[in-house]
Structure formats: C-alpha cells, structure tokens
N, C-alpha and C positions, 0 to 999 in steps of 0.2 A: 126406150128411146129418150135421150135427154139433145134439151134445150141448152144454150147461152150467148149470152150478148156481151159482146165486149168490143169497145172501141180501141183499136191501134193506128199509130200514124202509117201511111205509105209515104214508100221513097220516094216517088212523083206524082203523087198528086195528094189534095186532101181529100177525104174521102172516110164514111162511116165502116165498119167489118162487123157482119154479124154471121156467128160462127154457130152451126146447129152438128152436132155430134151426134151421128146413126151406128156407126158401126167403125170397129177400127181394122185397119187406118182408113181412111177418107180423103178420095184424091178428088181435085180441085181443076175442070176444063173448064178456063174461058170460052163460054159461045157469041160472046158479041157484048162488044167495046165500044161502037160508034155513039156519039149522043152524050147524054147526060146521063145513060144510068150504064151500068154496065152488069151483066147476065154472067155467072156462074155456076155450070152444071156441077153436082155434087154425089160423086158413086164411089162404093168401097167392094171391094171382091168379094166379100162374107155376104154379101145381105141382096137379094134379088129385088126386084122390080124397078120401076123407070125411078130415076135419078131423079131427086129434087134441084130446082132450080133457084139458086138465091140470088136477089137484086139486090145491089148496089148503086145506090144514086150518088153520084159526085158531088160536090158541095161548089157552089160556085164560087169564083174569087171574092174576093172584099173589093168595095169597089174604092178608090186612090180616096185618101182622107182630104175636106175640100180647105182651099187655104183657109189662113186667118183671117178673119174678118177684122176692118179698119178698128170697129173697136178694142178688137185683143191686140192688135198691133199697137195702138196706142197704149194701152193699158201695159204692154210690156217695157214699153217706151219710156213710160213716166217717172222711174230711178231717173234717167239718162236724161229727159230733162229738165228733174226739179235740179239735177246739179250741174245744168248748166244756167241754170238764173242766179246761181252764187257768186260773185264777183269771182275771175279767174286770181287776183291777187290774195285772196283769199282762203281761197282753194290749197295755190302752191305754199301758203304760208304756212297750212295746217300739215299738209304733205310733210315738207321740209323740216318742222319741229316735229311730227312723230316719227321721221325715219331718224332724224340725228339722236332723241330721247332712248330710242332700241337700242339704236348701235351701240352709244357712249356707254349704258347701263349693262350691256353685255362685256364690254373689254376695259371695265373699271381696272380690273387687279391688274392688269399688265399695265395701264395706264401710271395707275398708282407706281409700280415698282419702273417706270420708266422714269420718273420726276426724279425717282429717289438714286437713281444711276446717275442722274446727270447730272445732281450737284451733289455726289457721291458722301449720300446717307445725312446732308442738310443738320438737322438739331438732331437725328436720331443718334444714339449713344449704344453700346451693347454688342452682343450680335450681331444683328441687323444693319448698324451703322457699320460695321467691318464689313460684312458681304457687299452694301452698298459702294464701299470706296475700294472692295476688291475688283468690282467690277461682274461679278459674277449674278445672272441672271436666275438660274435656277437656285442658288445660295441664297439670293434674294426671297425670291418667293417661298423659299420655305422657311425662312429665319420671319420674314414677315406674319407669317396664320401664327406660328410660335410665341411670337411677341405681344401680337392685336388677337388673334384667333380669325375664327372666317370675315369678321364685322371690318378687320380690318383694310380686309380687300377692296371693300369697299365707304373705305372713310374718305369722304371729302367726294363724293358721287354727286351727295344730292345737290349743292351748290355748283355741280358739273353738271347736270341734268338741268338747273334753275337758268344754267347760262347756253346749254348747246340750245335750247328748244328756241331760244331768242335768235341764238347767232346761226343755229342752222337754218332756220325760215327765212332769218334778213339775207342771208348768202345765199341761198339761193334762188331766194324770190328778184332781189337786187340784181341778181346777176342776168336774171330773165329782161329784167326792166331796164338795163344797161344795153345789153344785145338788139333787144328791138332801138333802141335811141341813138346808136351806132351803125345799123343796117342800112343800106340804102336802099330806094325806092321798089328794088324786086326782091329784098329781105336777105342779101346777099353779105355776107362780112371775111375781111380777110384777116389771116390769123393773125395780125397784130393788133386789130379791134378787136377781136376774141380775145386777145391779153388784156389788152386794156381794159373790156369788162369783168375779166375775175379779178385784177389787181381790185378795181373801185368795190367791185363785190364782196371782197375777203375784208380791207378796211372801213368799209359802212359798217361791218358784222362787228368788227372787234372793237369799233368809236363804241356801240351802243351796249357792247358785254364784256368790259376789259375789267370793270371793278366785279363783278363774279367769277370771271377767270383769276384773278388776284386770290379772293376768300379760296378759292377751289384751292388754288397751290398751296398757301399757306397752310390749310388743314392739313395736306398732306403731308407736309416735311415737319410738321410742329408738333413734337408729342404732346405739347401743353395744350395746345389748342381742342376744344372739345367740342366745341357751337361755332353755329355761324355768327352769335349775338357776340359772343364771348372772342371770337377772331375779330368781329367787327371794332368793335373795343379796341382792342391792341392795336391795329390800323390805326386808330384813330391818335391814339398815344403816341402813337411814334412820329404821324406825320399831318397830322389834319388828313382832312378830305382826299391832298394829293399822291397819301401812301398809296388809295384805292387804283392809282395811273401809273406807279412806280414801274417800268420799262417799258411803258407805250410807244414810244418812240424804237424802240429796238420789235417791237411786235409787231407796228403797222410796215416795219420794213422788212420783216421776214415771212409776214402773212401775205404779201401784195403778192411777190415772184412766187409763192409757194401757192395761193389760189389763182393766179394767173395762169400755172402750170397745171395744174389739176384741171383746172375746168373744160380749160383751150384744149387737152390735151383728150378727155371726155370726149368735146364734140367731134375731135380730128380723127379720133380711131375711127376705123372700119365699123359703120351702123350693121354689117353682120352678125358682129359678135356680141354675144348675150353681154345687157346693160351689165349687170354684176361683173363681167371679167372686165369691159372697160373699165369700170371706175377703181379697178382692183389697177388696172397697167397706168390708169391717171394717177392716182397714190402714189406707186413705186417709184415714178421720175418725177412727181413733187417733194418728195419724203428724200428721196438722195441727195435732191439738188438743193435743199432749203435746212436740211437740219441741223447746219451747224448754227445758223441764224435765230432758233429755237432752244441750243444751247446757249448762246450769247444771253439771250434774254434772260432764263429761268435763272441766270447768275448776278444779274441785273437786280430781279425780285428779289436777290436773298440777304441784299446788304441792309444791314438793319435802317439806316436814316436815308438809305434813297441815294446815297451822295457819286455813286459808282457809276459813270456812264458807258453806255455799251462799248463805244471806240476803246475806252480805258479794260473793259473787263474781255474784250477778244483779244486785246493784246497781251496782257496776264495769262490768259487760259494759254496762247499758243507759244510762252514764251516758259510753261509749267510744264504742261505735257505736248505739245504737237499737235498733229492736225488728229492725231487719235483721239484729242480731250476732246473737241466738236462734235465729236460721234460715240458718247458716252450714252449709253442707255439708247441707241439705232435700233438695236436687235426686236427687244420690247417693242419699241415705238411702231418699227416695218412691224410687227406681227398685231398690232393695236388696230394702225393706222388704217390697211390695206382694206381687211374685211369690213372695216366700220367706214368705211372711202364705198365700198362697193356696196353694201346695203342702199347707203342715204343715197347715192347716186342712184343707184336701178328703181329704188321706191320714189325718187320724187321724176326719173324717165316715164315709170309707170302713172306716176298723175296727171303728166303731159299728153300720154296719151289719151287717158278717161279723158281727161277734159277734151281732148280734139272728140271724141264719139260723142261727148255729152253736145257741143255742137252741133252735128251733123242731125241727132236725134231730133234737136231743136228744131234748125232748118227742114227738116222732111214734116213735123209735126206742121211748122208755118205755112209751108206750100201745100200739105192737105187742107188746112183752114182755110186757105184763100179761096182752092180750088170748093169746099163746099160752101160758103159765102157768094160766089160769081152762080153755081146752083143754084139759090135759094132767090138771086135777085132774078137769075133766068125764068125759074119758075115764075114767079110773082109778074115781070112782063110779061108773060104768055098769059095769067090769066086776068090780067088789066084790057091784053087786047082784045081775049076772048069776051069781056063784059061790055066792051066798045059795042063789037062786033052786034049784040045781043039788044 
C-alpha cells in the first residue's frame, strides 16, 4: 500500500487533492459535496474490504483586498503634485525644448541636404555640388557621407540644437500665452485668433533665435566653415553684428503664415485623432503653403554683403527657373518637417495634459487637507465643551 500527496488545481473551485494509491485502478465516488469539505469514497475491483474515504476541505475565497488608505493615495499622488508647484510656463518650456532638441537631432541629414537643394549646392564644389544643383535627392545624400563621411550628416546640428531648444519652447510656450490673452471670458477663440496667435508665436521664436539659425546655415552650405567661433568670425567680417539678421525680414514673414497655419491647424483637427497624426496633417498644409517663402529666404542668406533683398531675390528665382525653383529641396523638407512637426507637437499635447492631472492631483490633495483640518478643529471643540461641561 502506497501513500501520496499532491496538490492540483480544480476547474471550479480551489481546493487541496490528496491522492492515496491502494490498488490499481482506483475509482473515485463522490458521497457528499454540501459544506466546506467535500467526501470521496475510494474503491478499486482488485482489493476487497470497505472503501476508504478521503476529505477534502475547500479553501475559502480570499477575502476582496481593502482599498488604499489616504496615506498610499497620497504617497502615490506626490509625482503629480510636486509637478504641479512648478510654474506651468516652466513646465511647457522644458516640454517644448526637449521635444524640438529630438526631433531636430533625428532628421539632421535630410535637413542638412534640404539647405543644400535649395540654394543648389551653395559654396559646395565637386560631386556634391553637381547632385545638389541636379536637383537630385538621393544623389545628394550619397554624394554627401562620400564627401563628409557620416559626421557630415550632421554638420551644423549642434548650432541647430543651440537654436530649436530656445525657439521650440518660446513657440510654443508663447503660443499658449497668446491663446489664453486672446480667449474670451469662457476661453473660447475663433480661428482667426488662433491665427493670430501662431503668427506672434512663430515671430517671438525667431526675434530671439535668428542669429543661430544664421551660424546653423552657414555651417551647412560652407565647406570652409569648421566651428561655430570660426563662422562667427566670418559673420562678423563681412557685416558687423547685422550679418547675424541677414534675411529677417524675409523670415519673420514666412514663419508668421507658416506658424499660424501649423498651430491653428493643430488645434482645428479632430481631437480624435492621435496627437502625432495631427501635427503630421498641421505640417503638411503649413510646409505646402509657406515653402517658397523659406526658399526666398535661405537665398537672402547667401549673398555675401547682405545687400539682396527678398522682393529682389523672388523675382530673380522666378524669373530663373519658375515656380519649380520655390520648391527646390520640398521633397527633403516634407519628409524632415512632418515627423519632426508631429513628435514636438504630441510631446508638448502630452505635457498639457500631465499638467492638467498634475492639477487635479493638487486640488483633491487641498480638499483632503481642509477636510482633515475642519476634523481636527471639530475634535478640539468637542473636547473644550466636554472640559466645560466637567
């Protein structure tokens, strides 16, 4: 006669099995189920005498886990809000510069060969300078690593990095602070006040980062150029201080209609659709409708003493090539612009949001304080009265 214990789960219920082996085989009659234990007569045809009877006691539910207690509620709370006591301008400005610092840093190389399409290959000579003024995009970028090697994919990054982190936080913090200062009394705004705050949005950005967008370009099209110190210089040589503004005027007037339409266009989509694809469809109708206005420009920057004014250098381009020459390096730019449009937008929708919960955390945190406060004085009156009383 052998013994064994072994525990297996049952299909409906939980419950202990303990299996004793007399004689084989060994058939198994329930005699009684009712209750907490339940009785298993145990008889095999080989072996005579009265059947053993095994119990089985049921295990009783686990009883429901009891909620959190105020203090784990708080304690889970306390992320949500230590960052709601950080200034909300604060917040969106750090948002805004590390989603624009990603983006930029990931679509350098098409950036980079977008510049160089559009004032078809600038100082560059060789190869490169030929694929550039063919017009050919993937020519580009391979004649490009060939030239520079991978470093040069992204040459003139970091001065693009030194400038989106500024002008991505002023744009879109500015553009928050425009909106509310525009809204009326039930925070309501129609889409021409929505224009008008990306227009003043896109040009606050580019007053306070247009001498790093300048160093950014120049690195790019100038094979001489090697440093920012070493660019800074030659700027300075050619024009004082005001080389560092050379096409501002052609920028603030292509940035204004081109963040006016991105933004406005942001908040107008359908809030169904995932933040990323909007700001992927606000790019695509800012990038069509603004980009010849960004070729104007970068031909603006390229005159050595400045002396070229936008009117004079649109009417040259269109009068050279057509309205194709305005849309030299589009290709690059739409495949630059769009995903690097739809990060910074979904990461700084997503800090809008944190911040609204970091709120809310706050407010339910104040109304449990009050409420244990108004406790503590209750208490304290009952036992003032009760010492009366005595």
């Amino acid at each position: 006669m052998s013994f064994s214990l072994i525990t297996l789960p049952a299909p409906h219920a939980d419950m202990a099995f303990a299996s004793i082996s007399l004689c084989e085989p060994v058939l198994c009659h329930e005699r009684r189920a009712a209750g907490p234990v339940l009785e298993l007569a145990l008889s095999s045809p080989g072996c005579s005498g009265p059947a053993p009877v095994l119990r089985l006691a049921r295990s009783q539910p686990l009883p429901p886990s009891p909620p959190p207690s105020r203090a784990t509620r708080r304690l889970l709370r306390r992320p949500l809000v230590l960052l709601a006591s950080v200034p909300r301008p604060l917040v969106l400005f750090f948002a805004g510069a590390a989603s624009g610092a990603i983006a930029k840093t990931l679509t350098a190389p098409l950036d980079r060969v977008k510049i160089l399409l559009q004032v078809k290959g600038g100082l560059q000579t060789g190869s490169l300078g030929a694929a550039a003024r063919a017009g050919s995009l993937l020519r580009s970028l391979v004649e490009l690593g060939r030239a520079e090697g991978v470093a040069g994919y992204w040459k003139g990054n970091l001065p693009q990095v030194l400038r989106v982190v500024p002008h991505s936080a002023a744009q879109l913090l500015s553009y928050d602070v425009y909106k509310r200062a525009l809204a009326d009394e039930e925070g309501r705004l129609s889409v021409w006040k929505r224009l008008a705050a990306g227009a003043a949005a896109g040009m606050t950005a580019t007053l306070l980062t247009y001498p790093l967008d300048t160093l950014r370009f120049r690195i790019a099209v100038d094979p001489s150029a090697t440093g920012l110190v070493s660019t800074c210089r030659a700027l300075l040589r050619e024009g004082s201080g005001g080389a560092f503004y050379r096409g501002l005027g052609a920028s603030l007037l292509g940035i204004a209609p081109y963040m006016a339409l991105e933004l406005a266009t942001y908040d107008l989509l359908p809030q169904q659709l995932p933040s990323f694809a909007r700001g992927l469809g606000a790019a695509l109708v800012a990038t069509v409708s603004c980009y010849p206005l960004d070729t104007v420009r970068r031909h603006v920057q390229m005159s050595a003493a400045g002396h070229v004014a936008w009117g004079a250098a649109a009417a040259e381009l269109w009068g050279t090539e057509g309205l194709l020459g305005f849309y030299r390096g589009f290709v690059p730019s739409a495949l630059k612009n769009l995903p690097n449009k739809g990060i910074k937008l979904s990461v700084f929708d997503k800090a809008k949001r944190l911040m609204a919960l970091a709120q809310e955390a706050r407010l339910e945190e104040e109304q449990e304080r009050a409420l244990d406060e108004a406790g503590v004085e209750k208490r304290a009156g009952i036992l003032g009265f009760c010492k009366k009383i005595e």
